[in-house]
MARFI-43017 format. One record per atom (N, C-alpha, C, O, CB): x, y, z. Coordinates in pm, whole numbers, plus 32768, in hexadecimal, padded with zeros to 4 digits. Glycine has a CB too. Example, Ala and Ser with C-alpha at 12.3 -4.5 7.8 and 13.67 -1.06 7.14 Angstrom:
2
85277DC7830C84CE7E3E830C85287EB6830C85907EB4834E846B7E41838985057F1F82C485577F9682CA850A80038313853D8072832485807FC4823C
This chain:
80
80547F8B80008000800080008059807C800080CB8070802D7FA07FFF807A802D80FE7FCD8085816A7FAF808B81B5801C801F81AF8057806381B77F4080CA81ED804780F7822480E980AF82A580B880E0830480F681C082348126804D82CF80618006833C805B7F71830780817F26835480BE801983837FCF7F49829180617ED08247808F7EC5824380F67F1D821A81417EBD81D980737E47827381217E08826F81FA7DD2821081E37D97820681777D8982ED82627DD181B382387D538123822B7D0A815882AC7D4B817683107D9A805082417C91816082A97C3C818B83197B98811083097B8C80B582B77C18825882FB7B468132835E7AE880F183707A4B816383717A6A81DA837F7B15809F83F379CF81508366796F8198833B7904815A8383791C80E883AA7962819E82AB789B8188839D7825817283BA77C381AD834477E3820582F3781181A884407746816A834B76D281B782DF76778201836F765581D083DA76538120825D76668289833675ED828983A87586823C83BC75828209842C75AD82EA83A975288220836D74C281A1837F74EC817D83B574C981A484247496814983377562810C83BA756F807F842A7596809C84B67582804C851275E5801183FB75DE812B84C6761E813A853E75B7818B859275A78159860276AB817E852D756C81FC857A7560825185DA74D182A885CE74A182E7862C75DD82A385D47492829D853E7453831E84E073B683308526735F83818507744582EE841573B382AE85AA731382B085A672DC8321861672EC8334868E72D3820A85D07290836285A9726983F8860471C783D5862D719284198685727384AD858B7169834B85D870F1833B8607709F8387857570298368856470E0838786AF70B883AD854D708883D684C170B6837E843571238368840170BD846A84AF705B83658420706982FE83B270A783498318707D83AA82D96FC482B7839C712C82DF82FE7142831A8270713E82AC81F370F4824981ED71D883638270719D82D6819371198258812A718E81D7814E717F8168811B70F88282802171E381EE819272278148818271C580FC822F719F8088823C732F814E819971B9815A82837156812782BA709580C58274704D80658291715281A682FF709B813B820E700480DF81B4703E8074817670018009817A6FA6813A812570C4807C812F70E08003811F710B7F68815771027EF68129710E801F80F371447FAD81E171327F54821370927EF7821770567E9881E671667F81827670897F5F82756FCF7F3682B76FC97EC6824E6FDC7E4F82646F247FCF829D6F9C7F1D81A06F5E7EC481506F8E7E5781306F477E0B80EE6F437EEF80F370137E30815570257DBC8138703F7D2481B870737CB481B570927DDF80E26FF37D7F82216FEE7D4082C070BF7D1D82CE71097CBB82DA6F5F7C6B82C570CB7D8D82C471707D8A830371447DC3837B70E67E12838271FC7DEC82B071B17D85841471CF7DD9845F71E67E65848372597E90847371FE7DB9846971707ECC84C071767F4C84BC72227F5C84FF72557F06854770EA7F94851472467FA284E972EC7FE9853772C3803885A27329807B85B17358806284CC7275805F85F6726D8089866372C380E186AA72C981558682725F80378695730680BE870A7371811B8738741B810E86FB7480815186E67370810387D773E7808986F3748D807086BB74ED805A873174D58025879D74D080FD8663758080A086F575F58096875275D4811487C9762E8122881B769580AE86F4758B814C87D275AD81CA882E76108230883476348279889075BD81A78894763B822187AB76E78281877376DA82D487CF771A82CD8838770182E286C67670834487AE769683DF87D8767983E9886F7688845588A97636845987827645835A88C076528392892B76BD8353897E76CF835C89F775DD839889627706830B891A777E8287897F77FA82D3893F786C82AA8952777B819D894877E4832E88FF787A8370887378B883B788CA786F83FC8911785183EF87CE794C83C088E4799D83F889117A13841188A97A6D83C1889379B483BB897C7A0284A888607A6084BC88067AF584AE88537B1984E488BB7A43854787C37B37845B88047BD8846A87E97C1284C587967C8484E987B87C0D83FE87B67BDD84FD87247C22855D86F07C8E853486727CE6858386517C62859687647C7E84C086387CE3849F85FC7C96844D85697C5C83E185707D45844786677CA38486850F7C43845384877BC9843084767B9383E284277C6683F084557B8D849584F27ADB848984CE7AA6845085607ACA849785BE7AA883FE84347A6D83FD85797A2F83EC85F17A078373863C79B9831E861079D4842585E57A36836F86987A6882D086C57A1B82D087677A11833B87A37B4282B986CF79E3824487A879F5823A88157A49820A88627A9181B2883279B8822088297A57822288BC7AC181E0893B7AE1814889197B4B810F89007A7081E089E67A56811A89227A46807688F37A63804188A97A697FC788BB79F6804588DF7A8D8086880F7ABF806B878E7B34804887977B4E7FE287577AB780C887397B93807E87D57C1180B287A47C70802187C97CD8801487887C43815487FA7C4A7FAF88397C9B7F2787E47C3A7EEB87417C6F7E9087017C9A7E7E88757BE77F0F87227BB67EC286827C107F0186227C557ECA85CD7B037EE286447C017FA486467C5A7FF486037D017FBB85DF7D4D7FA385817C598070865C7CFC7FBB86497DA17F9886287D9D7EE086027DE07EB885A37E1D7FC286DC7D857EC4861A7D707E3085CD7D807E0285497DC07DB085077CFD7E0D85D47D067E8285397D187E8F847A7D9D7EF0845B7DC67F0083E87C717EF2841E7DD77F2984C77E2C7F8884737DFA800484567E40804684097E4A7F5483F97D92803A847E7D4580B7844C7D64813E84A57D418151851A7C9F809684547DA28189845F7DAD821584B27D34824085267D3D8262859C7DAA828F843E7CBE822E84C87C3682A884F07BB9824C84B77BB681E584737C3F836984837B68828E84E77ADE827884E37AA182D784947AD8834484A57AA5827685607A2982DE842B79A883358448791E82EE842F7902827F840279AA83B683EB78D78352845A784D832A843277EC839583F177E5841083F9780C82F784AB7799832583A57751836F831B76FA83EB835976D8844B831476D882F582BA76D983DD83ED769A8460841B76EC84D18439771084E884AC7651844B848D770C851B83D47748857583DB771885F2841C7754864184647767857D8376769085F183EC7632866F841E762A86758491764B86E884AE75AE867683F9760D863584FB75F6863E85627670868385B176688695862B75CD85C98581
């Protein structure tokens, strides 16, 4: 790998964190196809303790992190 390449790791919001209780259309899609609603999920934003180092990581992460070799974390909820 080229010593200019970061190998890092990602979350999608959907799977990790996004559920505000308002339905959006991957929620109808679910429903309609009797998939498991996502509910609360992981509890990111209330268990997240920024580190500060390539996006946003918890405390809890950081042996998987290094396992794979990965600098940093982020996740697809950026907005929040």
């Amino acid at each position: 790998m080229s010593d200019s390449m970061h190998f890092g790791v990602a979350t999608a919001d959907h799977q990790c964190e996004a559920y505000d209780g308002n339905d959006d259309i991957r929620d109808l899609w679910e429903r309609s196809r009797g998939l498991t609603e996502r509910g609360k999920a992981t509890d990111f934003w209330n268990r997240y303790r920024g580190l500060g180092f390539a996006g946003r990581a918890r405390l809890h992460d950081l042996p998987a992190l290094a396992l794979v070799g990965a600098p940093g974390t982020r996740t697809g909820a950026l907005e929040r």
